[in-house]
C-alpha positions in Angstrom: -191.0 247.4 -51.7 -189.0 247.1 -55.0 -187.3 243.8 -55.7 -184.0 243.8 -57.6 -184.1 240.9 -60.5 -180.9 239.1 -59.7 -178.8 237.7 -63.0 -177.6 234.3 -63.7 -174.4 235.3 -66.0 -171.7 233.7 -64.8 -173.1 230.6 -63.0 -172.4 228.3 -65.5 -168.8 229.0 -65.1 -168.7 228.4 -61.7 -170.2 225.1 -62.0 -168.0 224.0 -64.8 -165.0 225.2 -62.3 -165.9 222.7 -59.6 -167.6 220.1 -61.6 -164.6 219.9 -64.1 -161.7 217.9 -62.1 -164.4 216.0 -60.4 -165.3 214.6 -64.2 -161.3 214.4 -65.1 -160.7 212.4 -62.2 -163.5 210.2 -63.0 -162.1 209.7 -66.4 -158.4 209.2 -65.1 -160.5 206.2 -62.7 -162.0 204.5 -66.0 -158.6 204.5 -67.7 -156.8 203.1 -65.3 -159.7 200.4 -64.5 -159.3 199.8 -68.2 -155.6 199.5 -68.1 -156.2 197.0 -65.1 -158.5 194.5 -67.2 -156.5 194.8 -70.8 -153.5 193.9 -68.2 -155.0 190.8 -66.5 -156.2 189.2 -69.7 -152.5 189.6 -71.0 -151.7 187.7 -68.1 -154.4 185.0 -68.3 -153.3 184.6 -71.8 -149.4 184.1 -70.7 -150.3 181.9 -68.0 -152.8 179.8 -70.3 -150.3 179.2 -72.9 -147.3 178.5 -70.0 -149.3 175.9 -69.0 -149.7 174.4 -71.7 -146.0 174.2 -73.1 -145.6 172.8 -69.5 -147.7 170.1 -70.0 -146.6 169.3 -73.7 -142.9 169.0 -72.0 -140.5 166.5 -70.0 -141.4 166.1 -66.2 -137.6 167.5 -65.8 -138.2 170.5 -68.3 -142.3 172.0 -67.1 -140.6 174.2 -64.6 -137.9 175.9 -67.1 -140.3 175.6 -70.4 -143.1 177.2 -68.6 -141.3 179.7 -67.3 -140.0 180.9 -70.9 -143.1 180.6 -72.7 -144.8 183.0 -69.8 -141.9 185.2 -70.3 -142.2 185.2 -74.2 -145.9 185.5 -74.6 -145.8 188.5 -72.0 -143.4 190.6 -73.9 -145.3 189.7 -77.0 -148.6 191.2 -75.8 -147.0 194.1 -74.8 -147.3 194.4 -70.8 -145.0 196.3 -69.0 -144.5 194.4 -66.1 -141.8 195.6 -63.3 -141.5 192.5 -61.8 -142.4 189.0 -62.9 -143.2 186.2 -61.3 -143.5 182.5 -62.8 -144.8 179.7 -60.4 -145.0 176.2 -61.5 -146.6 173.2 -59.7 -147.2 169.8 -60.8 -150.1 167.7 -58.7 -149.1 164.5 -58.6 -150.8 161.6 -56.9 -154.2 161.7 -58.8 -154.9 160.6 -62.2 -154.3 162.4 -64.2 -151.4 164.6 -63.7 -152.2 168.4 -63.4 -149.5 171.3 -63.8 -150.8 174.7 -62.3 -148.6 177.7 -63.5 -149.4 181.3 -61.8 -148.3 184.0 -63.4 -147.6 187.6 -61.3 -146.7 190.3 -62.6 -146.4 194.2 -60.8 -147.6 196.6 -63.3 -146.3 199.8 -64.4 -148.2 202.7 -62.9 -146.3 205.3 -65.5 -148.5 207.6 -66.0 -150.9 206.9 -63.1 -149.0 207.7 -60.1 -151.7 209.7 -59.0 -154.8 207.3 -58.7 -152.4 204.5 -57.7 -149.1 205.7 -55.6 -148.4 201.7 -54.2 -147.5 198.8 -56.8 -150.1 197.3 -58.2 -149.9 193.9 -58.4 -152.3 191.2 -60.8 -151.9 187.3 -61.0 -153.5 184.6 -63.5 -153.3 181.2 -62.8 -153.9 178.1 -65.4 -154.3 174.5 -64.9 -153.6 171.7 -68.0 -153.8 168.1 -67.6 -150.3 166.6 -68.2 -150.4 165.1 -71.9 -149.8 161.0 -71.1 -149.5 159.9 -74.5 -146.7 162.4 -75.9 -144.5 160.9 -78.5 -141.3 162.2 -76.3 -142.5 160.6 -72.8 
């Protein structure tokens, strides 16, 4: 019996043919995991400095001055946001005062409709004691 000596030519190519979206998906997956973290410290950031202002502020004004500074300090860092969502609370009743601001935000998926087809929403949330001794109080 004579055995024909089979060639290997070609094989690489195959695998490179199936193995090749499997690695550009995974890629796509780590960019847009990357996109999701640069995007929630952005928001931890506008949410940390919204408290803050808030608690530097006039009871009457936290709402309206946090608000603004989350605004502002999100369109300085750059996220693209479709929606934006500002809550403020004040806990009152212990000592000392707290004001809790939550920041959402539903991110842009240009460029990723593929790996993420619904909204994708991210929230941050800060707390800062209310300053008592303000000059303005």
């Amino acid at each position: 019996m004579m055995r024909h000596k089979r060639s290997d030519t070609g094989s690489i190519s195959v695998e490179m043919v199936l193995l090749a979206p499997v690695l550009v998906l995974l890629m796509l997956v780590v960019v847009h995991l990357g996109r999701l973290g640069a995007a929630h410290i952005r928001l931890t950031t506008a949410a940390d400095h919204a408290a803050r202002a808030a608690s530097l502020a006039q009871p009457r004004a936290m709402h309206e001055t946090a608000r603004t500074v989350a605004f502002d300090s999100l369109l300085q860092n750059g996220l693209a946001c479709e929606s934006v969502g500002v809550d403020v609370n004040v806990v009152q009743g212990i000592d000392p005062v707290i004001v809790q601001v939550n920041v959402q935000c539903q991110l842009d998926r240009s460029g990723l409709t593929l790996l993420s087809p619904l909204p994708r929403s991210v929230s941050a949330t800060s707390s800062e004691v209310v300053d008592r001794w303000r000059v303005d109080s």
